[in-house]
N, CA, C and O of each residue as an XYZ file, in Angstrom:
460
protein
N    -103.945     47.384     -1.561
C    -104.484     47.784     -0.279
C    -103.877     46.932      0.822
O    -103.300     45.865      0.612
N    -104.073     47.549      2.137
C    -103.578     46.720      3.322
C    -104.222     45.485      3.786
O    -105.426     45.304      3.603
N    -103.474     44.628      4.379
C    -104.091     43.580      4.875
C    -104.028     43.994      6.341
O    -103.062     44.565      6.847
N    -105.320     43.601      7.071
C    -105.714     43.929      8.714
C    -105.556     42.204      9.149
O    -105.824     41.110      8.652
N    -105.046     42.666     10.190
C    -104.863     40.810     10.842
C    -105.492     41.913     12.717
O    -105.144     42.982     13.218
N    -106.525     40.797     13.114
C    -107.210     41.323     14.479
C    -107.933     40.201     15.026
O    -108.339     39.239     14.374
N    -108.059     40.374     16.191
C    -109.173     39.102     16.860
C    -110.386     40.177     17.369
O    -110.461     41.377     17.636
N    -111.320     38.960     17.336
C    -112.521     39.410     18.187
C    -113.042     37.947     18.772
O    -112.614     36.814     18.549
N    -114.446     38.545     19.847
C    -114.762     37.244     20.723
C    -116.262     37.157     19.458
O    -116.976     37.973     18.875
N    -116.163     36.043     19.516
C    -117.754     35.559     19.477
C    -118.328     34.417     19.624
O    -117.500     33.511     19.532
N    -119.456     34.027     19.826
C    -120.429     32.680     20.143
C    -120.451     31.973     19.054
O    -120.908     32.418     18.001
N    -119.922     30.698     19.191
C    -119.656     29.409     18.676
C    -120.574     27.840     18.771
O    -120.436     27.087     19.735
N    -121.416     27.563     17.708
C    -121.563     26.354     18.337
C    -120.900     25.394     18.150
O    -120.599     25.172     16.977
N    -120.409     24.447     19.211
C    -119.178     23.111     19.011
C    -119.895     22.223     19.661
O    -120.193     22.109     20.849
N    -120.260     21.271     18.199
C    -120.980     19.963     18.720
C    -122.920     20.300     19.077
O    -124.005     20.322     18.496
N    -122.401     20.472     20.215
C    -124.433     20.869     20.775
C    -124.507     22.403     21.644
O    -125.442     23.195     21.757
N    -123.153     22.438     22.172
C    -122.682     23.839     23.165
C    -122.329     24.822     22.632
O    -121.435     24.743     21.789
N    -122.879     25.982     22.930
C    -122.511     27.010     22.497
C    -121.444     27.478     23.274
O    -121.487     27.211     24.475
N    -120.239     28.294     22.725
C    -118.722     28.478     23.437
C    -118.290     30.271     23.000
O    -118.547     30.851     21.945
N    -117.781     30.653     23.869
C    -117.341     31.990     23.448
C    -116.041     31.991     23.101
O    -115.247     31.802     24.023
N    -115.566     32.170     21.902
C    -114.464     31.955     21.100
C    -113.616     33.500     20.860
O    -113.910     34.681     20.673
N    -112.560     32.767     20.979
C    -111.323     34.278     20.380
C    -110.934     33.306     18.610
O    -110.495     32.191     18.327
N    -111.401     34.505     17.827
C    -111.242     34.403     16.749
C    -110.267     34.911     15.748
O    -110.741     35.990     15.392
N    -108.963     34.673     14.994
C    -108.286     35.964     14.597
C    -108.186     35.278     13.162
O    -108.010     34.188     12.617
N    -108.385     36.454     12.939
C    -108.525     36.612     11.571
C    -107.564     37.568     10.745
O    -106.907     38.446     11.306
N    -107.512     37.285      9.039
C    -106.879     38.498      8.635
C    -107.795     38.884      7.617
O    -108.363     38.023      6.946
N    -108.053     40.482      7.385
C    -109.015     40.893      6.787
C    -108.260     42.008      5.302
O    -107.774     43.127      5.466
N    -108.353     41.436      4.266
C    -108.568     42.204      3.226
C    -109.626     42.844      2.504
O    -110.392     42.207      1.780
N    -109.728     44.661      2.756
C    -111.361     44.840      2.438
C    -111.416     45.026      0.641
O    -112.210     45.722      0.009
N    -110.543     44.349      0.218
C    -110.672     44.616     -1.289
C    -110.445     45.775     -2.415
O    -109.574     46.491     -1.921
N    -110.734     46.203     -3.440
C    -110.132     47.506     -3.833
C    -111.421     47.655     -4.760
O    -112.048     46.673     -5.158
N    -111.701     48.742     -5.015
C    -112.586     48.810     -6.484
C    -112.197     49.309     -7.531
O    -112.964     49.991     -8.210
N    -110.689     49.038     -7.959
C    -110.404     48.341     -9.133
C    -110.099     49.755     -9.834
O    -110.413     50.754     -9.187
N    -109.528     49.922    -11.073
C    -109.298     51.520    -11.699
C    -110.153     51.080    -13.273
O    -109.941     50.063    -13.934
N    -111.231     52.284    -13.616
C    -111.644     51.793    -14.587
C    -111.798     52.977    -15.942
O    -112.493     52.879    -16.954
N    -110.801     54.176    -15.481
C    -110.652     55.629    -16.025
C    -109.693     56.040    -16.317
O    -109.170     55.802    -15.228
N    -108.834     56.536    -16.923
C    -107.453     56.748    -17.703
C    -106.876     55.832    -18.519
O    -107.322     54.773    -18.961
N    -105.819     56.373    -18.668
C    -105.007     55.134    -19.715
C    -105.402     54.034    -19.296
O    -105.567     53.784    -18.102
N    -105.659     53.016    -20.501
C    -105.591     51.403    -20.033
C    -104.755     50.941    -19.616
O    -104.992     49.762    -19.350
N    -103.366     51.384    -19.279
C    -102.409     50.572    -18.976
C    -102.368     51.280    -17.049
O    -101.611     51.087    -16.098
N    -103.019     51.716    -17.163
C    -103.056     52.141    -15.312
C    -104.612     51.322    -14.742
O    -104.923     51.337    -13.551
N    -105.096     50.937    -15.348
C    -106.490     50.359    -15.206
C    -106.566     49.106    -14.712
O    -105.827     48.346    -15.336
N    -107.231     48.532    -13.744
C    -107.394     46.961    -13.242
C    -108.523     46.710    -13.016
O    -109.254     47.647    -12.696
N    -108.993     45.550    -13.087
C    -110.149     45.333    -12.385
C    -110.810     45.276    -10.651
O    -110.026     44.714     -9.887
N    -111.635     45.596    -10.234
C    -112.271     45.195     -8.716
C    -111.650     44.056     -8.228
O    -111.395     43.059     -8.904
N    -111.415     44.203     -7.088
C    -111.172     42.516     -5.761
C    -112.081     42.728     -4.863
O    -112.543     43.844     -4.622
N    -112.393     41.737     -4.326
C    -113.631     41.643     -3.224
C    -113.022     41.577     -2.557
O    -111.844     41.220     -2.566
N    -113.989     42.070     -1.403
C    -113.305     41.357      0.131
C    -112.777     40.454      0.652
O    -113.645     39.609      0.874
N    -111.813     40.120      0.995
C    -111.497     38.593      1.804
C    -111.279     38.356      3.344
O    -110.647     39.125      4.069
N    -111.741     37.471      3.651
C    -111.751     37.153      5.592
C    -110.896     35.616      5.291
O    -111.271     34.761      4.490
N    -109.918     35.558      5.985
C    -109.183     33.907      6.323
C    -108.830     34.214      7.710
O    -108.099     35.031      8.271
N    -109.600     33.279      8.055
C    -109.226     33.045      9.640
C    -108.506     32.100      9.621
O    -108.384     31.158      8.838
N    -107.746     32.542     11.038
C    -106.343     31.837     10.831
C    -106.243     31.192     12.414
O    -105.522     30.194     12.442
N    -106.652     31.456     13.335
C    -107.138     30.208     14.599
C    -109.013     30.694     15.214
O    -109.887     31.529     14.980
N    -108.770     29.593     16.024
C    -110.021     29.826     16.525
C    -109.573     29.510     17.844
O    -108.548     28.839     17.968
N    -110.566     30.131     19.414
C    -109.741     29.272     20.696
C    -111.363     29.985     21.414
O    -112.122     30.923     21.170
N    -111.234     28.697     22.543
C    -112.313     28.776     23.111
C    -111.826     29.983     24.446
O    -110.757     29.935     25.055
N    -112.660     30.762     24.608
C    -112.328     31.376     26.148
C    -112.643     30.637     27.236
O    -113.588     29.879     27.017
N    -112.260     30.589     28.174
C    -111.862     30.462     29.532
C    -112.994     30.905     29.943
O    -113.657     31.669     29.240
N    -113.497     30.399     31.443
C    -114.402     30.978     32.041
C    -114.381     31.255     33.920
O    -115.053     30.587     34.706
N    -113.466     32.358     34.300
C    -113.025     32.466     35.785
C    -111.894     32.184     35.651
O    -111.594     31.306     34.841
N    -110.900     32.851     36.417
C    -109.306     32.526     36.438
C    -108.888     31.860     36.359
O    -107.816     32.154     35.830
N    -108.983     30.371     36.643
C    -108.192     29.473     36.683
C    -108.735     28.292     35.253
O    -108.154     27.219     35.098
N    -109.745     28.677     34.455
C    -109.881     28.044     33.661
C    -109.185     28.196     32.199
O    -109.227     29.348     31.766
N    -108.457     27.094     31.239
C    -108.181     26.804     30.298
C    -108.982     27.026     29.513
O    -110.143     26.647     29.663
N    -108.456     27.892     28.166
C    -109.341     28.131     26.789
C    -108.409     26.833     25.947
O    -107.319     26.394     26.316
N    -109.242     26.376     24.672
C    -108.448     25.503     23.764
C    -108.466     26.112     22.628
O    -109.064     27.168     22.420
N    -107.872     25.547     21.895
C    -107.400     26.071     20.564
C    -108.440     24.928     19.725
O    -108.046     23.762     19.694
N    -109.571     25.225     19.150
C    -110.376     24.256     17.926
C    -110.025     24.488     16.831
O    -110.635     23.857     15.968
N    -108.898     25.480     16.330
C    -108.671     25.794     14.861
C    -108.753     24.290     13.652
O    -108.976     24.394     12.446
N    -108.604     23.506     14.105
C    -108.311     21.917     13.520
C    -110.046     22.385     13.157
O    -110.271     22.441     11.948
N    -110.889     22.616     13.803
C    -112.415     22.346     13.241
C    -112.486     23.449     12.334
O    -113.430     24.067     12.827
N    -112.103     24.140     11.292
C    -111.653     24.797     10.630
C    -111.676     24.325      9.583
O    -112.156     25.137      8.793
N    -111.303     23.052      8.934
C    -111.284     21.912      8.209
C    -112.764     21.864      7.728
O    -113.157     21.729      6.569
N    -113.498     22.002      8.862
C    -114.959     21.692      8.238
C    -116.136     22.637      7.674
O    -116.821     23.428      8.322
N    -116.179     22.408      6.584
C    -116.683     23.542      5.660
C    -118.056     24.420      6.683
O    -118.333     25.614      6.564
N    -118.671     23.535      7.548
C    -119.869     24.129      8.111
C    -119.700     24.955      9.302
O    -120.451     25.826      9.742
N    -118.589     24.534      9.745
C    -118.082     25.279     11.144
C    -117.371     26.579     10.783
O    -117.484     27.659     11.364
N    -116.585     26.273      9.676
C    -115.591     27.499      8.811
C    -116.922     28.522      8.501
O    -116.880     29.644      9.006
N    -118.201     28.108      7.606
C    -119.065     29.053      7.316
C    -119.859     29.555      8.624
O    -120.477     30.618      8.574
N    -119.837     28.870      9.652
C    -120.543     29.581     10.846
C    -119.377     30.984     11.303
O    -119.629     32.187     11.251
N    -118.166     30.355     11.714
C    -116.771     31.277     12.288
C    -116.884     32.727     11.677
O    -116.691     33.781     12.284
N    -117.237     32.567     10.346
C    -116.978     33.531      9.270
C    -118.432     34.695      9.174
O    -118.440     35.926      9.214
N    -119.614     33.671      9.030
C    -120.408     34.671      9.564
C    -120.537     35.184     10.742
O    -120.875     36.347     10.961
N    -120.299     34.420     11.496
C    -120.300     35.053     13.367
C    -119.482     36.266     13.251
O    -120.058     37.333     13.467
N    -117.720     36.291     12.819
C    -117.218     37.554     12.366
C    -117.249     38.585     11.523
O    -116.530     39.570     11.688
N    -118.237     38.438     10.360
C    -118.691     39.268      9.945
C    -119.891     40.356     10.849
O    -119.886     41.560     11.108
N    -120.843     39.237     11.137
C    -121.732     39.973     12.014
C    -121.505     40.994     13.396
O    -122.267     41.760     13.986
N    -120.409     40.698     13.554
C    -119.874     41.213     14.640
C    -119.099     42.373     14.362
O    -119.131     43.349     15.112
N    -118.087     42.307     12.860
C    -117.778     43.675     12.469
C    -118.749     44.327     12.056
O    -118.690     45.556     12.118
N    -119.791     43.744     11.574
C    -121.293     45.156     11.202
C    -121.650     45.874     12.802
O    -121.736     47.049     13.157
N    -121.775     44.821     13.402
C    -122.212     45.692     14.657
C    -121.104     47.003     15.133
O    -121.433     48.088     15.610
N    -119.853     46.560     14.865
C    -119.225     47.812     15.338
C    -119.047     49.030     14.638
O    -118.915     50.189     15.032
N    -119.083     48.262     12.964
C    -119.157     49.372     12.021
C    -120.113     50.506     12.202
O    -119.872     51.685     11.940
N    -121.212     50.023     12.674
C    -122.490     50.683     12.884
C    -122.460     51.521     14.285
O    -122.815     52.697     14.362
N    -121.916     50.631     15.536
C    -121.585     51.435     16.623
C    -120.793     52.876     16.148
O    -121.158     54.011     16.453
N    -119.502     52.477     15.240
C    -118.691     53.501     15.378
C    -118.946     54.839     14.348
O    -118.408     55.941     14.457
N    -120.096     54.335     13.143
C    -120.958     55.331     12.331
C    -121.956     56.262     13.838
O    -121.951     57.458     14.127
N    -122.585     55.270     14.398
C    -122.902     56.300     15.146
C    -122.644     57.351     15.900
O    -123.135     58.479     15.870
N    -121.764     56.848     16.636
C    -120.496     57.338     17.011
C    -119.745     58.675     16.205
O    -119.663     59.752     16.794
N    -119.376     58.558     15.250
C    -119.041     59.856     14.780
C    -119.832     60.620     14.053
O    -119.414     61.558     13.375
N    -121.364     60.182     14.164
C    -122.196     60.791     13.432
C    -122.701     62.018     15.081
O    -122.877     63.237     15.077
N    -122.776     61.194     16.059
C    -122.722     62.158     16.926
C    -121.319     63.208     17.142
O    -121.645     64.395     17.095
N    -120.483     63.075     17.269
C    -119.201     63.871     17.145
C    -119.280     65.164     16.072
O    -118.942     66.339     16.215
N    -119.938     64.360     14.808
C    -119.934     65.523     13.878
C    -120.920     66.318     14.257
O    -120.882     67.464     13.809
N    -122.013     65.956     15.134
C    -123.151     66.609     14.908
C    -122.690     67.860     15.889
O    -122.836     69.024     15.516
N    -122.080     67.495     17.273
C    -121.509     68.380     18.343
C    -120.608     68.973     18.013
O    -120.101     69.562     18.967
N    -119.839     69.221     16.580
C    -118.862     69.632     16.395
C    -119.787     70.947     15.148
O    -119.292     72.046     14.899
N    -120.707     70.616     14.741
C    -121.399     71.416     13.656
C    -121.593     72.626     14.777
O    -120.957     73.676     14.873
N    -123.011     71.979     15.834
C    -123.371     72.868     16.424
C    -122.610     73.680     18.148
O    -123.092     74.123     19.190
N    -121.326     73.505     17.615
C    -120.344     73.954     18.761
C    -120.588     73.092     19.913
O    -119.941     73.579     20.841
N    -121.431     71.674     20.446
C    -121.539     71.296     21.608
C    -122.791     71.446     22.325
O    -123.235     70.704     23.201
N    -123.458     72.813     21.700
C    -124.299     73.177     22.462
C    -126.022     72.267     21.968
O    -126.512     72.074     20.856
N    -126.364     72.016     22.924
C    -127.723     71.145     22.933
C    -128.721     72.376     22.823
O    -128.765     73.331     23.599
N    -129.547     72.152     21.653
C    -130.649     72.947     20.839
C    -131.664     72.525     21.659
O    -132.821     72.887     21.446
């Protein structure tokens, strides 16, 4: 399967402050594996994988400097915050964009027209 490499923003805490971060990541959503025909075409499941690969603080008004914290990356507690913050943030869109074409299909069933 493909590997997705993408950024998104999300809220960071660094130190005591919370920071709005550009995050990029590369995302492998895993395979579920072949477990039917010949054995020699057959593999097992891979899970998902997320490795983020920088982290950078945003800027706030034009003339302000974002930094690059990827170095705090290193630390197992900040790495497990980064990682859930981007997960949580792809559910939210996953879910935006289910809705999203759950309306599309629905206007597309009933020609557009509102019942």
């Amino acid at each position: 399967m493909k590997n997705y490499s993408n950024s998104i923003e999300v809220y960071l805490e660094i130190g005591e402050t919370e920071y709005k971060c550009e995050v990029e990541y590369d995302y492998y959503p895993g395979d579920p594996g072949r477990y039917t025909g010949p054995w020699e075409d057959c593999y097992p499941a891979t899970e998902p994988e997320l490795a983020v690969t920088s982290v950078k603080t945003v800027g706030h008004g034009p003339n302000s400097v974002g930094f690059d914290v990827s170095c705090l990356l290193d630390n197992d507690s900040f790495l497990d915050q980064v990682e859930t913050a981007v997960y949580e943030e792809l559910e939210k869109e996953a879910e935006a964009y289910d809705a999203l074409q759950e309306d599309y299909d629905e206007s597309r069933m009933f020609g557009g027209v509102d019942w």
